[in-house]
VODREN-462195 format. One record per residue (C-alpha): x, y, z. Coordinates in Angstrom, 3 decimals. Example, Ala and Ser with C-alpha at 12.3 -4.5 7.8 and 13.67 -1.06 7.14 Angstrom:
<sites>
+----------+----------+----------+
:     east :    north :       up :
+----------+----------+----------+
:   12.300 :   -4.500 :    7.800 :
:   13.670 :   -1.060 :    7.140 :
+----------+----------+----------+
</sites>
This chain:
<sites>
+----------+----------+----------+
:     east :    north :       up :
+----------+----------+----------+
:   -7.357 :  -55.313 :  -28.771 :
:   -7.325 :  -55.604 :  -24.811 :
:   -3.580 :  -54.159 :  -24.745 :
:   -4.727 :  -51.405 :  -27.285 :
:   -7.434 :  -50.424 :  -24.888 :
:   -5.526 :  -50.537 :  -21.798 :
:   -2.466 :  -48.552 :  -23.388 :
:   -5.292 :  -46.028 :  -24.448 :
:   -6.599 :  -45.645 :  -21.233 :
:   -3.354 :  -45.648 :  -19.370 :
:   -2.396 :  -42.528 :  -21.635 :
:   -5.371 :  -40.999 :  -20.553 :
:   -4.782 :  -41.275 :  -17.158 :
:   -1.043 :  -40.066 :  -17.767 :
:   -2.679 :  -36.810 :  -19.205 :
:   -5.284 :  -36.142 :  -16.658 :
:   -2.981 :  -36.717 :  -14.119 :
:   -0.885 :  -33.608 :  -15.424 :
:   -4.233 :  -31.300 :  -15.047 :
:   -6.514 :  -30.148 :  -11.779 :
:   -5.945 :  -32.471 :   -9.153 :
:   -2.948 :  -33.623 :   -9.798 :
:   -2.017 :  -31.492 :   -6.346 :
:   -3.646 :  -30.635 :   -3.461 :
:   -4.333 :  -27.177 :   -2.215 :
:   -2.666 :  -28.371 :    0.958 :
:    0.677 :  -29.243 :   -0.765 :
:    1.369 :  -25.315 :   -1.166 :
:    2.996 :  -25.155 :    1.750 :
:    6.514 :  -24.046 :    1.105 :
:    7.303 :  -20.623 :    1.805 :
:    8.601 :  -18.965 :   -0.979 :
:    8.584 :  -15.410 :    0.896 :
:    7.986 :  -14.393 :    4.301 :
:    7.223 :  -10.879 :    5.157 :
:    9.462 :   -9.484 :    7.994 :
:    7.347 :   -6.790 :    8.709 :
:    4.010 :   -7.259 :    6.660 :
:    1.865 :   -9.049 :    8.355 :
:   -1.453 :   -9.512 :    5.184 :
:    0.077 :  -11.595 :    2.874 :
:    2.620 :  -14.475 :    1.612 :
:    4.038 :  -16.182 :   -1.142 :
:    4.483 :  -20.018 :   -1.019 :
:    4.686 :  -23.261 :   -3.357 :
:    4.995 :  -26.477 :   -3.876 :
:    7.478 :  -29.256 :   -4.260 :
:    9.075 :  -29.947 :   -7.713 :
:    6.466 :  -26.923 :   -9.099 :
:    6.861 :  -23.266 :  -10.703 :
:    3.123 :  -22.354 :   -9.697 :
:    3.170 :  -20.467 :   -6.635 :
:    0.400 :  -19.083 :   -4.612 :
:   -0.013 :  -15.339 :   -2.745 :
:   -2.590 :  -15.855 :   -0.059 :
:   -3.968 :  -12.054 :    1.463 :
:   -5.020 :  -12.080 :    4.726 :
:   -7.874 :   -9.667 :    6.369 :
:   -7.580 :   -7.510 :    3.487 :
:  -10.480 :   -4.995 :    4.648 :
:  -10.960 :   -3.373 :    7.810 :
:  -13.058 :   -5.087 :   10.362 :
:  -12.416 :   -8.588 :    8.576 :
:  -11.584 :  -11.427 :   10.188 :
:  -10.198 :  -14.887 :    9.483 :
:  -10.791 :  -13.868 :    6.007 :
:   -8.154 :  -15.012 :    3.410 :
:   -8.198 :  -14.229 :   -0.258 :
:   -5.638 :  -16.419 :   -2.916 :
:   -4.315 :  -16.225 :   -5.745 :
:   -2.971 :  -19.152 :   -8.191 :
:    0.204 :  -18.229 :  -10.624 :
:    0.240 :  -20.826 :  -13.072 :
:    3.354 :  -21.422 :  -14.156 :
:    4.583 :  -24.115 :  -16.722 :
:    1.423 :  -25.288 :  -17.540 :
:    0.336 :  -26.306 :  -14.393 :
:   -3.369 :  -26.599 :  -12.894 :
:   -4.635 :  -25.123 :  -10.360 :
:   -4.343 :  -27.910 :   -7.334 :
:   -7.326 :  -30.008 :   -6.656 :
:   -9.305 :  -27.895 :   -3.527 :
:   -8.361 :  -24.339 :   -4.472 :
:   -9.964 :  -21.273 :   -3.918 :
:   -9.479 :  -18.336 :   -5.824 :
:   -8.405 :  -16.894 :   -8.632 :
:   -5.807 :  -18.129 :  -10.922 :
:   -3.624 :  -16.065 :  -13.298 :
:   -2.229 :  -17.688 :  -16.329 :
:    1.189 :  -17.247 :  -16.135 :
:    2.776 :  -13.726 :  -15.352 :
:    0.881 :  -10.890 :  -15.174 :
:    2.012 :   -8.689 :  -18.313 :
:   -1.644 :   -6.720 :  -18.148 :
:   -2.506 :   -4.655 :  -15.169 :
:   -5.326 :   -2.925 :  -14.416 :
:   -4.556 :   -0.855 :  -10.751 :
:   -7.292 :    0.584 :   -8.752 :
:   -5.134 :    2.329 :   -6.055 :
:   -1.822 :    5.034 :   -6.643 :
:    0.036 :    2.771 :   -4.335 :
:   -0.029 :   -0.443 :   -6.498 :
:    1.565 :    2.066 :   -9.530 :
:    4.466 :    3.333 :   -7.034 :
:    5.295 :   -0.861 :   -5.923 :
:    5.204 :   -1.551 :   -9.698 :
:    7.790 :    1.819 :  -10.335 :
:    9.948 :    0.604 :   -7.513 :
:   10.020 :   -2.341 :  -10.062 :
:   10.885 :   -1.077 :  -13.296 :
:    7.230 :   -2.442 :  -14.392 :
:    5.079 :    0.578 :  -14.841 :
:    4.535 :   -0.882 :  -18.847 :
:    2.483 :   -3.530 :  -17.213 :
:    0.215 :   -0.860 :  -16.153 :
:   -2.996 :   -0.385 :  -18.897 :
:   -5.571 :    1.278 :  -17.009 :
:   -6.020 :    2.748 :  -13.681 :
:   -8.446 :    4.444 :  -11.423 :
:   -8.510 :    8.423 :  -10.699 :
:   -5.617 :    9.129 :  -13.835 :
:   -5.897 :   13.062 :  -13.146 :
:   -4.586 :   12.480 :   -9.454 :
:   -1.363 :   10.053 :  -10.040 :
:    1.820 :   11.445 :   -9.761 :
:    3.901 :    9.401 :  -11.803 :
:    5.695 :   10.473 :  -14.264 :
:    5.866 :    7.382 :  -16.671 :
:    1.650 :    7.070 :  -16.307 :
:    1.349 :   11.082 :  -16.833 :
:    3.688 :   10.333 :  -19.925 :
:    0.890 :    7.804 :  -21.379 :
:   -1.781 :    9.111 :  -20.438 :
:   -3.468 :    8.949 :  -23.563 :
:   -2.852 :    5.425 :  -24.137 :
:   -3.585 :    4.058 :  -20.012 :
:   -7.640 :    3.743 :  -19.410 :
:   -9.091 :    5.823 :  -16.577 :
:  -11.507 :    2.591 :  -15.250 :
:  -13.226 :    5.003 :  -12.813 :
:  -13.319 :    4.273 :   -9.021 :
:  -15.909 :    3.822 :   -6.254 :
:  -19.231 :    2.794 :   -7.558 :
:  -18.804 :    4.029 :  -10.909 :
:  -16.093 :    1.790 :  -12.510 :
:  -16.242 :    0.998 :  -15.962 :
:  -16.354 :   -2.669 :  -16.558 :
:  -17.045 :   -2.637 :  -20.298 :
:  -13.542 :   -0.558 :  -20.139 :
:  -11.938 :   -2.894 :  -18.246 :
:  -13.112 :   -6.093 :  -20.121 :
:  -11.435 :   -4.324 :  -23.422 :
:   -8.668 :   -3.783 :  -22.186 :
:   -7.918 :   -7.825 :  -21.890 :
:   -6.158 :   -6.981 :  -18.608 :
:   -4.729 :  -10.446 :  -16.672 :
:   -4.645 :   -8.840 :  -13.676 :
:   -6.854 :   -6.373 :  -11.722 :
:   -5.263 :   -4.977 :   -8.397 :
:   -8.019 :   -3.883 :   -6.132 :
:   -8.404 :   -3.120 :   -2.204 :
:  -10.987 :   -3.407 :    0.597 :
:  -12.371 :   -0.819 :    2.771 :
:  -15.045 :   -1.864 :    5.374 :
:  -15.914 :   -4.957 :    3.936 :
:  -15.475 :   -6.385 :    0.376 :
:  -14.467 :   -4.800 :   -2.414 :
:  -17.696 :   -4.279 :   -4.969 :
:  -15.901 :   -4.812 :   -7.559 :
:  -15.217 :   -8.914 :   -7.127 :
:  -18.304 :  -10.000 :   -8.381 :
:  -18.677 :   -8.173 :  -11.470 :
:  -14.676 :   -9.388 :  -12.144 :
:  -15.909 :  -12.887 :  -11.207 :
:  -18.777 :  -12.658 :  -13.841 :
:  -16.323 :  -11.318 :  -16.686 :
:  -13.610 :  -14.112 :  -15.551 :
:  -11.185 :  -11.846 :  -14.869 :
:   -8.615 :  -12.461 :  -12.445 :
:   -8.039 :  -10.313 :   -9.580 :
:   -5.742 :   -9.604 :   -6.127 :
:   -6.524 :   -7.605 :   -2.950 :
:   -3.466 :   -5.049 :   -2.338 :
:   -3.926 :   -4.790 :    1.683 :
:   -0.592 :   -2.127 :    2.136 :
:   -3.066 :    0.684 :    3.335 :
:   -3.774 :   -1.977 :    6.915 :
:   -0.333 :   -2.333 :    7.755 :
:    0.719 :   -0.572 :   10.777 :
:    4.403 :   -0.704 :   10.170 :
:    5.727 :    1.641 :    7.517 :
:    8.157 :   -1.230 :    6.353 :
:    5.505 :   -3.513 :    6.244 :
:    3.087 :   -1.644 :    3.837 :
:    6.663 :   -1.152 :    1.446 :
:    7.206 :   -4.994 :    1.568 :
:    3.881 :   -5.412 :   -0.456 :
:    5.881 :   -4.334 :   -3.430 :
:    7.171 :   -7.531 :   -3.118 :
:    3.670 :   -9.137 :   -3.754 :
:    3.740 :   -7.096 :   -6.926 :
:    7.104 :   -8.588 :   -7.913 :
:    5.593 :  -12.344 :   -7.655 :
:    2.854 :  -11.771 :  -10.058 :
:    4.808 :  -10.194 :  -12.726 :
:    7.731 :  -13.024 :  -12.214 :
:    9.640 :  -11.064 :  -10.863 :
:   10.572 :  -12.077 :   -7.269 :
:   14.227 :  -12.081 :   -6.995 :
:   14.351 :   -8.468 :   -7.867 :
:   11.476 :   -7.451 :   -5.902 :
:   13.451 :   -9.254 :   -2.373 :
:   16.264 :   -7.061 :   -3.900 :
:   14.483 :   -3.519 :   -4.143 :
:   12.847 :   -4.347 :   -0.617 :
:   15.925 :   -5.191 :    1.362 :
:   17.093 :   -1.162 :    0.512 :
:   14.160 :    0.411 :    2.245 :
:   14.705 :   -1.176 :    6.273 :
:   18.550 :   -1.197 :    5.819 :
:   18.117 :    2.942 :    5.361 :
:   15.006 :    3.301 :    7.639 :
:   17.055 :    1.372 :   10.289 :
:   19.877 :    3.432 :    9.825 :
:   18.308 :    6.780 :   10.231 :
:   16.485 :    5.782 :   12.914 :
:   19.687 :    4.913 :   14.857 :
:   21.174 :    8.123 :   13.933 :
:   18.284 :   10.066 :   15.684 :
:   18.649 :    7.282 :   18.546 :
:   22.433 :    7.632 :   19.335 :
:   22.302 :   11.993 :   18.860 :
:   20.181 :   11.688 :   22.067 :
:   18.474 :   15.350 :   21.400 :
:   15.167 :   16.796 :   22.925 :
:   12.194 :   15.132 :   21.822 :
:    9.675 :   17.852 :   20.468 :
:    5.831 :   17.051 :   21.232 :
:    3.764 :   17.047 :   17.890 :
:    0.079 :   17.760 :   16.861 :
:   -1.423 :   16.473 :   13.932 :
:   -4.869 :   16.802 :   11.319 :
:   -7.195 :   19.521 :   11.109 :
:  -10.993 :   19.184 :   12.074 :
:  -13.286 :   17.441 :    9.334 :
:  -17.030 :   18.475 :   10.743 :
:  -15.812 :   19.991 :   13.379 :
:  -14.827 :   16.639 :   14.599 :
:  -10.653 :   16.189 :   14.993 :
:   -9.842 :   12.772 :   14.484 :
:   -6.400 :   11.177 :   15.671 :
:   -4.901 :    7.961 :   14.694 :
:   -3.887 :    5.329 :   17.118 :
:   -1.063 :    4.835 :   18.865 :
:   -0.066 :    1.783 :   16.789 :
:   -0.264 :    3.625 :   13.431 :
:    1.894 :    3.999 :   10.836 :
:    1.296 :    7.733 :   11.264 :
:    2.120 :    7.895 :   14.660 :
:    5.133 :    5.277 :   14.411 :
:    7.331 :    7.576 :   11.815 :
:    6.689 :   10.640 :   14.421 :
:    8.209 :    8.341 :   16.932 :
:   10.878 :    6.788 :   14.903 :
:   12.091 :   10.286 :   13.972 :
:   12.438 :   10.942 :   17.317 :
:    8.757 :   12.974 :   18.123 :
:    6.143 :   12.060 :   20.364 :
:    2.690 :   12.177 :   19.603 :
:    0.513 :   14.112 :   21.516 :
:   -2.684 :   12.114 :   22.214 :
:   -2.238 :    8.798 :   23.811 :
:   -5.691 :    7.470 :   24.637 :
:   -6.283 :    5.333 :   21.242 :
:   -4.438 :    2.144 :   21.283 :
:   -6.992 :    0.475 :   19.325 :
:   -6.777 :    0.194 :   15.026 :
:   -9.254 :    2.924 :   13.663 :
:   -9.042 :    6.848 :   14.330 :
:  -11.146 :    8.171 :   17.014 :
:  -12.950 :   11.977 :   17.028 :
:  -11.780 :   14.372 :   19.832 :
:  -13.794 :   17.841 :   19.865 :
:  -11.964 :   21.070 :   19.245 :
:  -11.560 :   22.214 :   22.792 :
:   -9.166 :   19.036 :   23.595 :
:   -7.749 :   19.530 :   20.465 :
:   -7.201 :   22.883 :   21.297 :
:   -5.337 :   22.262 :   24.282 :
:   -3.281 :   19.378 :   23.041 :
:   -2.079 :   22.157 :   20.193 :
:   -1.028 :   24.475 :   23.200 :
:    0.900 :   21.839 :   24.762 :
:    2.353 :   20.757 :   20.972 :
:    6.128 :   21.729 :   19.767 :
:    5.135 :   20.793 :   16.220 :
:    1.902 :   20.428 :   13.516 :
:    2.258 :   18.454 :   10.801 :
:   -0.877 :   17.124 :    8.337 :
:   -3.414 :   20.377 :    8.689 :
:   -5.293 :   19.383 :    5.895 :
:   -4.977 :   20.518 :    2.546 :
:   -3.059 :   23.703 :    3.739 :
:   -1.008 :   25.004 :    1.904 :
:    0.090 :   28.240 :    3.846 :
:   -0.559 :   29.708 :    7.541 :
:   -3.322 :   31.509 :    6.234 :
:   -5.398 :   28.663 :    4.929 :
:   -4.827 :   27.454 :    8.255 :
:   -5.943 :   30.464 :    9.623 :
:   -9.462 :   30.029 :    7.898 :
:   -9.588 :   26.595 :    8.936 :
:   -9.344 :   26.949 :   12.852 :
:   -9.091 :   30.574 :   13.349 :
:   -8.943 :   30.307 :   17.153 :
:   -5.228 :   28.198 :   17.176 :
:   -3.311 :   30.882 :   15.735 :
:   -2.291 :   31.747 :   19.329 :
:   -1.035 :   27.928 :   19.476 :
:    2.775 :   27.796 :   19.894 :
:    3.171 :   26.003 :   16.634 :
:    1.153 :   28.834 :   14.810 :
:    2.792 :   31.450 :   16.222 :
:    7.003 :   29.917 :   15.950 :
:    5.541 :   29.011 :   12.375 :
:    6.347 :   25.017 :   12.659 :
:    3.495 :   23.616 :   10.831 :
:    4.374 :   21.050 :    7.985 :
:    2.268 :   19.635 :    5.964 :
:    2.924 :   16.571 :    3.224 :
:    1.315 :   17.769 :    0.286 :
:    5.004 :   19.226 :   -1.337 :
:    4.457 :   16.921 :   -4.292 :
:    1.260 :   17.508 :   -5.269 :
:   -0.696 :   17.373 :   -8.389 :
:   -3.062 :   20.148 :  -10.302 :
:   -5.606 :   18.055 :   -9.575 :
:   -5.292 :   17.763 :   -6.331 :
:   -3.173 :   13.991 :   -6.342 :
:   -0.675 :   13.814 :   -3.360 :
:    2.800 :   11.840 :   -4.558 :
:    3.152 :   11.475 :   -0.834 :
:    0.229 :    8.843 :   -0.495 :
:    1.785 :    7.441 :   -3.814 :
:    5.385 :    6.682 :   -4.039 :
:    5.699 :    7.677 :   -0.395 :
:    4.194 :    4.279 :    0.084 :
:    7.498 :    2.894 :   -1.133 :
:    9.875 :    5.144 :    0.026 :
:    8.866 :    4.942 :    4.494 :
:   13.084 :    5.698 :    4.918 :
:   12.214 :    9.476 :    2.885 :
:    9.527 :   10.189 :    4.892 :
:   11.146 :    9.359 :    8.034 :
:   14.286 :   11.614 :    6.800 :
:   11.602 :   14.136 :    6.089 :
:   10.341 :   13.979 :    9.645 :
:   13.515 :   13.631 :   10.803 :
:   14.534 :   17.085 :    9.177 :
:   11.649 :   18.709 :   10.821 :
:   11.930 :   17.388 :   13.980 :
:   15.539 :   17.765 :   14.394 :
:   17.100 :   19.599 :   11.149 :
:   20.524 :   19.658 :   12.630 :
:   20.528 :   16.082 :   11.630 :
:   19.674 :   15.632 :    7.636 :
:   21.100 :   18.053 :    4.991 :
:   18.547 :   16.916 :    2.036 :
:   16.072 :   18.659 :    1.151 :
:   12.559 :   17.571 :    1.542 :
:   11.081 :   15.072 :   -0.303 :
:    7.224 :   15.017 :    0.323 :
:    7.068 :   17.769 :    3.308 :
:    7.107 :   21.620 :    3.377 :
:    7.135 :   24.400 :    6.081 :
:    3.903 :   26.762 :    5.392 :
:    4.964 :   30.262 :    5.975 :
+----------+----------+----------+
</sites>
């Protein structure tokens, strides 16, 4: 009876042992994936283990030391013994997406199936969502998001993002137990770097190998065009950028994404006293005069012609970019709705927007047409 009993409780421990606790937090330690040029987020595991786990760093402005994680049990295996965060049960084959950009990584993927509800449907671009629209659920956005929607939709994964400070929506998704995953792309400075989130993606729908694959494209081409713009060794044309919003003009930092395809395609931006990592408002007198001094305008707005930006700031028509007619703006791929592809699968495709740039600033250079750019005449 004694050996019965010990046998019994020895298979007990056996079992238990294969559950929660059986590792520690701290033993997911081996990278799996190291962004080269993202700098919120990684993928790393464990020895002898399928699980892995995709840890998001910062992922709201303003934060600070904050990390978010996400468990990918794999196999069967339990979340190790210490963890914090949410856990997804396997690969995600459910998505809910509450931002255009996590639809365009999950394109670049081949996985837009995944996708079963979304926020703001009227203002995607894609073509493959557009195509199901009536069977994809718009979840709403902002403070009116419909988690009764979202529940019934028995998603296993809800992509959402942070602006200045957590994202609203990860309590109610804690409540409901469903799992979710901060998309930070929209922080990164580097063009490359908000791309290699796509990779991210790839990891929760299993897909990893391929993602690594897709990604590796997108620097090899940015790189290149870059160099060719490098090596032609041509006049560097001085660009302006944005219209007013309250009669405030705002312009990005230096150390912007913005401002670091203008530079990579061989422009230089204008204003040079924001190094730090948010916008900053100028008044329209120095915008004024940076205009005068500027070669080029690109982003005025939602123009879509020289007359709407005209209306908007009737007093820099005598600018020299007004008046040679080299204003571009980004919104080429737009929807009726007013959805902008460029803020979509531009996010995935940094080497077309630098060709695009490149084309503008230097069109002896690229034969394409534009992609996500147009002249307004």
């Amino acid at each position: 009876m004694r050996i019965y009993t010990a046998l019994i409780s020895f298979l007990i421990l056996a079992l238990t042992s294969c559950g929660h606790g059986e590792t520690s937090a701290d033993e997911y330690s081996i990278p799996l994936y190291s962004p080269e040029y993202a700098s919120g987020f990684d993928i790393k595991g464990a020895e002898g283990k399928e699980s892995s786990i995709i840890t998001v760093r910062n992922p709201w402005q303003g934060a600070d030391s904050v990390s978010t994680r996400l468990f990918i049990a794999r196999n069967s295996e339990a979340a190790p013994d210490g963890f914090e965060g949410c856990v997804l049960d396997g690969e995600a084959r459910r998505i809910v997406t509450m931002s255009s950009s996590h639809i365009a990584m999950l394109d670049a993927l081949g996985a837009t199936d995944c996708i079963v509800g979304v926020s703001g449907l009227k203002f995607i671009s894609n073509s493959d969502i557009q195509a199901r629209r009536d069977s994809i659920a718009d979840v709403g956005y902002d403070g009116n998001v419909n988690y009764e929607l979202i529940l019934s939709l028995s998603p296993d994964l809800v992509l959402i993002y942070g602006v200045n400070g957590e994202s609203p929506m990860t309590a109610k998704l804690k409540e409901l137990s469903i799992p979710y995953m901060y998309v930070a792309d929209y922080l990164e400075e580097s063009p490359l770097g908000k791309a290699e989130w796509l990779v991210a993606l790839a990891e929760i729908i299993g897909q990893r190998p391929l993602g690594e694959d897709v990604f590796s494209h997108i620097p090899q081409n940015y790189h290149t065009l870059k160099q060719k713009v490098s090596k032609a060794n041509l006049p560097t044309p001085k660009v302006m950028i944005n219209t007013p919003y309250n009669d405030i003009w705002y312009m990005p930092s230096s150390k912007s994404y913005a401002v670091r395809l203008i530079e990579d395609a061989g422009g230089k931006f204008l204003y040079d006293k924001n190094n730090g990592n948010t916008s900053v408002g100028i008044d329209l007198e120095e915008a004024y005069m940076l205009a005068s001094d500027a070669d080029i305008w690109l982003y005025p707005g939602m123009a879509g012609s020289l007359d709407d930006v005209m209306k908007m700031v009737p007093k820099f028509t005598d600018t020299p970019p007004f008046v040679n007619e080299l204003i571009f703006n980004n919104n080429l791929r737009s929807t009726p709705d007013g959805g902008n592809d460029y803020y979509e699968s531009g996010i995935v495709h940094p080497d077309l927007m630098l060709r695009d740039l490149i084309k503008i600033f230097h069109p002896e250079l690229v034969s394409e047409d534009f992609v996500y750019h147009k002249q307004l005449k």
